[in-house]
C-alpha positions as CSV (number, residue, x, y, z in Angstrom):
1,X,144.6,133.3,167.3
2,X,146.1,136.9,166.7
3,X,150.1,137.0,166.7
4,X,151.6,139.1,169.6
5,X,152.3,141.8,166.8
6,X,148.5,142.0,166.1
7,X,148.1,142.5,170.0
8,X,150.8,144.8,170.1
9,X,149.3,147.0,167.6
10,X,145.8,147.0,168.8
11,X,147.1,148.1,172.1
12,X,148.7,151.1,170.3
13,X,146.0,152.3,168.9
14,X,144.1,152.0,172.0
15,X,146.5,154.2,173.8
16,X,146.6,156.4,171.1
17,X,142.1,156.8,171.7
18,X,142.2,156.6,175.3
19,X,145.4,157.6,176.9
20,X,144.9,160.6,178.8
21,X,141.4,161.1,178.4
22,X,138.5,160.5,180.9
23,X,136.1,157.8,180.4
24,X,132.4,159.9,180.0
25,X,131.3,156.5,178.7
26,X,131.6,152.6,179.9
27,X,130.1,149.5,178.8
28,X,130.6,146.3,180.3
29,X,128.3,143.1,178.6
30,X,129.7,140.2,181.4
31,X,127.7,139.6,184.0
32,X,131.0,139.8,186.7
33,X,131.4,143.5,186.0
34,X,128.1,144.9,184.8
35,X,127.5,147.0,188.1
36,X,131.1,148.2,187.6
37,X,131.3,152.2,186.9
38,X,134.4,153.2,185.8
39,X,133.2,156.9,184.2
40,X,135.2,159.7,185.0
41,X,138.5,157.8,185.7
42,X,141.2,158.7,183.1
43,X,143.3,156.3,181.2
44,X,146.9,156.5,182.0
45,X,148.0,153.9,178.8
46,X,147.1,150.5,177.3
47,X,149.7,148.1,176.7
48,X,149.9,144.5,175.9
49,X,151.9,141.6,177.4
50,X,152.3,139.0,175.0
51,X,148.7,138.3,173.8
52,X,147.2,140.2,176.6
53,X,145.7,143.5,176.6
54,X,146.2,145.9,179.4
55,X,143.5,148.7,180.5
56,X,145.2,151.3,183.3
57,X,143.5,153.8,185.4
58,X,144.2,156.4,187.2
59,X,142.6,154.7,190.1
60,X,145.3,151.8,190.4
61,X,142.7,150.0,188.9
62,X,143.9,147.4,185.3
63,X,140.6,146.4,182.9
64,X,142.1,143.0,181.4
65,X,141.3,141.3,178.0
66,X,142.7,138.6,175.7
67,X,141.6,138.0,172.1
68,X,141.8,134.5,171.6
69,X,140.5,133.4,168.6
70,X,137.6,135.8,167.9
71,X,137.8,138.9,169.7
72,X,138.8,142.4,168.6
73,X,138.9,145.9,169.7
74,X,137.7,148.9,167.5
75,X,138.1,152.5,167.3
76,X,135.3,154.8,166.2
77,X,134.2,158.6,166.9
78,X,132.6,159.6,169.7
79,X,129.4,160.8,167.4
80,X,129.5,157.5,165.7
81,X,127.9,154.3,165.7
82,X,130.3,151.6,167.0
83,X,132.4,149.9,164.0
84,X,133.3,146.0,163.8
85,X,131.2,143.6,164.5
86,X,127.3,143.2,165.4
87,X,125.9,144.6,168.2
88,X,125.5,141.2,170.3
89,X,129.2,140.7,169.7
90,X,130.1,143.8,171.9
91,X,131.7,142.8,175.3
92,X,132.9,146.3,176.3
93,X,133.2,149.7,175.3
94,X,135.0,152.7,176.4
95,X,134.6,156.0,175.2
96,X,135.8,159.3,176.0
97,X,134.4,162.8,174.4
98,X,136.8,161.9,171.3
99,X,136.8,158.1,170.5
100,X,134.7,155.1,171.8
101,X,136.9,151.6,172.1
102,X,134.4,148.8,171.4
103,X,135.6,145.1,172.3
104,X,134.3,142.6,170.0
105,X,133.8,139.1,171.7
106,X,136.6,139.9,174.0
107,X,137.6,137.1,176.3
108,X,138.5,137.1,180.0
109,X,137.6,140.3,181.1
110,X,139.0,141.3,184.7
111,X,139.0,144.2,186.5
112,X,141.9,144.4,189.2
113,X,144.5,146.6,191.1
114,X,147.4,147.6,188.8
115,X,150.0,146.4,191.5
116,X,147.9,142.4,190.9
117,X,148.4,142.5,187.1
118,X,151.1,139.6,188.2
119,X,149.0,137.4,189.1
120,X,147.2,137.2,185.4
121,X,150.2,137.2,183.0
122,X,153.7,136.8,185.0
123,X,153.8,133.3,184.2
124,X,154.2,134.5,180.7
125,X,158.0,134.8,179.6
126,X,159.8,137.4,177.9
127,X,157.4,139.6,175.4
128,X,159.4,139.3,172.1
129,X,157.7,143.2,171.6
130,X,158.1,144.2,175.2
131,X,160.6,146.8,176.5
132,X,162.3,144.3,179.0
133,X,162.7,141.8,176.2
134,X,165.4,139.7,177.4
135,X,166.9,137.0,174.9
136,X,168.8,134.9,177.6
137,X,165.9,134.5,180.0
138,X,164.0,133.3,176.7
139,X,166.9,130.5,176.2
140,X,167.1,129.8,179.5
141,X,163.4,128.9,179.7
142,X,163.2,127.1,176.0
143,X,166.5,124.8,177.3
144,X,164.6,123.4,180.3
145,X,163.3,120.8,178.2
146,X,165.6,120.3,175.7
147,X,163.5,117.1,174.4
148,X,160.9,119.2,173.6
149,X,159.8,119.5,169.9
150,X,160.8,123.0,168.7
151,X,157.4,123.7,167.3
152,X,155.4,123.0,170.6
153,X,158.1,124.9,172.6
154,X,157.9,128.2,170.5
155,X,154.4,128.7,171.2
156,X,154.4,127.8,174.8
157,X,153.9,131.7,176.3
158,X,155.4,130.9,179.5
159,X,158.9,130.6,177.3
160,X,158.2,133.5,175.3
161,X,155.5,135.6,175.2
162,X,153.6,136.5,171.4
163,X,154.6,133.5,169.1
164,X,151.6,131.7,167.6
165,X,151.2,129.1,164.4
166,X,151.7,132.0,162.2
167,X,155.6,132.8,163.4
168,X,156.4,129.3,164.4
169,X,156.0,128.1,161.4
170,X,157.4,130.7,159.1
171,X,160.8,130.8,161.3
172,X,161.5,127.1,161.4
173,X,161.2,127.5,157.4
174,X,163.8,130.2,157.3
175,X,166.2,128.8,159.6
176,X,165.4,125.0,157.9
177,X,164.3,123.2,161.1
178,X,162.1,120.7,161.1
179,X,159.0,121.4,164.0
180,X,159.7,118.2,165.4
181,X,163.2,118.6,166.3
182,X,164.3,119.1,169.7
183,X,165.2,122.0,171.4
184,X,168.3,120.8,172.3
185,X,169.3,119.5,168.9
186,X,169.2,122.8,167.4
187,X,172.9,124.1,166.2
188,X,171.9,127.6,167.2
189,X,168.8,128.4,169.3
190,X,169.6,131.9,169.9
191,X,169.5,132.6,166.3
192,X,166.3,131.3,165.9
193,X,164.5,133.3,168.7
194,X,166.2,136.6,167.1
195,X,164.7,135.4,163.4
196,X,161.3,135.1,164.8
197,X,161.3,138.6,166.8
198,X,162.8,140.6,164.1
199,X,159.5,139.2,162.0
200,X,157.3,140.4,164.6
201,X,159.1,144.0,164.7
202,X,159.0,144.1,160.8
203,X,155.2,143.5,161.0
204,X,153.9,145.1,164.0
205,X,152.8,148.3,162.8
206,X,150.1,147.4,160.3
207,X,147.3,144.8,160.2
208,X,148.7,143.2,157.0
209,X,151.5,140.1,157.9
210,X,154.3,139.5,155.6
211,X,157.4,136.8,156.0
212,X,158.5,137.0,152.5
213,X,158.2,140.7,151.7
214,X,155.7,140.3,149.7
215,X,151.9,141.0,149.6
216,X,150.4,138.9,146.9
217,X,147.6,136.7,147.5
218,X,148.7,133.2,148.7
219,X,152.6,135.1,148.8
220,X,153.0,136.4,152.3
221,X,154.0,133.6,153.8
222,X,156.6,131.0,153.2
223,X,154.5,128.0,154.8
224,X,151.8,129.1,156.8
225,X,148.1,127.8,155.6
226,X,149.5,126.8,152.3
227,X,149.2,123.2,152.8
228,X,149.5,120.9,149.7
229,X,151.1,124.2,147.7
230,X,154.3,124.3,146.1
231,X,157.1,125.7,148.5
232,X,158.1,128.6,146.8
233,X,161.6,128.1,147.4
234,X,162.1,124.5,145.8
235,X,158.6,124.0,144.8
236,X,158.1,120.6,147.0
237,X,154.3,120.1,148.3
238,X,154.0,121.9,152.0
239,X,152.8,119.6,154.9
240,X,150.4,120.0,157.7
241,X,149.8,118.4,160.6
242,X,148.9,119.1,164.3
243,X,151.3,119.0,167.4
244,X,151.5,119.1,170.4
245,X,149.2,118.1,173.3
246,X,145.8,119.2,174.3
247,X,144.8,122.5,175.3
248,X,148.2,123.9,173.1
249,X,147.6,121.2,170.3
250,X,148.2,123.2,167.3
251,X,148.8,123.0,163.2
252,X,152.1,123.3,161.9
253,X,153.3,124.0,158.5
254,X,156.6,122.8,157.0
255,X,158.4,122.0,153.9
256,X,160.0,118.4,153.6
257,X,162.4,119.0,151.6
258,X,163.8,122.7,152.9
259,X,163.0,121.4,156.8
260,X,164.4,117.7,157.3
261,X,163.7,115.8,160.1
262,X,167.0,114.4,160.6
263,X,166.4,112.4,163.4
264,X,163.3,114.0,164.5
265,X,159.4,112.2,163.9
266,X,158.4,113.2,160.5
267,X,154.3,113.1,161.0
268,X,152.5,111.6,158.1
269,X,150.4,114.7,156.4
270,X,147.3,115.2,157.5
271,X,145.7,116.5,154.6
């Protein structure tokens, strides 16, 4: 599933297409809003919340989208065939005389009055990329179950929004904390959550995601999908296994040796 940095970006660039520009052409492949016509309304800015992507209109109207696992939006000319994906994949485009937005398996799409947008992503918590980022309201939600395992609590949205498996796991190896350990056993929480968003700022203005500085192949990221590797900070074997319960069962990476569990469940590998 794309990082909040990923969303964050896409969302610029779809302000930077459509912002300020009227819609001379609309495309909507579900069946819920195929009737809708939203030509000739301008675009007043795209944003994203967390992992959410936000359409506005000048009609008080919000066109909603998430990317899950799969889905992706694309920018091509106006007098161009849309880019990304196949032609079955498309879900929605929006094009104006300049630039045509094409949504690639898109998920979730909603159509709703600006002033509702609450209702679809204000259970979320504080965006770590948002403008009203707000560090203590992130703690304050994190230390409500401070028996929570780290690693299932940093990806929970409603405590913060834009962490996935990617930054989860690559912070916990920086700061040395085992995934399993519990919130409230962690010597300094508020160092943590700063660690993980100043990765996200670092990274979200390309497409390429780094944690060690470097861009190497299988030498971006500390931990992250490198299962059974060599850590390459004391050259142990990284571990892998899922956590968490069903739907927000995930994978986590760690390293044994840099992350110890202390007293904290140390998973067998599930490699």
């Amino acid at each position: 599933m794309p990082e909040g940095d990923t969303v964050w970006l896409t969302a610029r660039r779809l302000h930077q297409a459509l912002a300020d520009r009227v819609l001379t052409h609309v495309d909507l492949r579900v069946a819920h809003l195929a009737t809708v016509d939203l030509t000739g309304l301008t675009v007043i800015g795209v944003g994203a919340r967390g992992k959410h992507l936000l359409v506005r209109f000048d009609s008080g109207s919000t066109l909603h989208s998430h990317l899950r696992m799969d889905g992706s939006w694309f920018i091509s000319r106006a007098d161009s065939r849309p880019a990304g994906g196949r032609e079955h994949a498309i879900r929605a485009i929006l094009g104006n005389a300049q630039w045509w937005a094409t949504g690639y398996r898109v998920h979730d799409l909603a159509l709703i009055p600006t002033a509702d947008e609450a209702g679809l992503v204000g259970h979320l918590g504080p965006d770590l990329l948002g403008l009203d980022w707000d560090l203590d309201e992130a703690m304050r939600r994190l230390r409500e179950r401070l028996d929570r395992p780290v690693g299932g609590a940093l990806i929970d949205q409603r405590n913060l929004a834009g962490v996935g498996n990617l930054y989860k796991s690559e912070v916990l190896f920086i700061e040395r904390v085992h995934p399993w350990t519990p919130v409230g056993a962690i010597a300094d929480l508020r160092r943590l959550i700063t660690t993980v968003r100043r990765l996200m700022i670092a990274n979200r203005e390309h497409p390429e995601q780094t944690t060690t500085g470097l861009l190497a192949r299988d030498r971006q990221h500390w931990v992250y999908q490198r299962s059974g590797q060599p850590c390459l900070r004391c050259r142990a074997s990284i571990r892998h296994a899922d956590q968490g319960e069903a739907p927000q069962r995930r994978g986590t990476y760690w390293c044994p040796t840099c992350q110890p569990s202390g007293d904290s469940r140390d998973p067998a590998c599930t490699d």
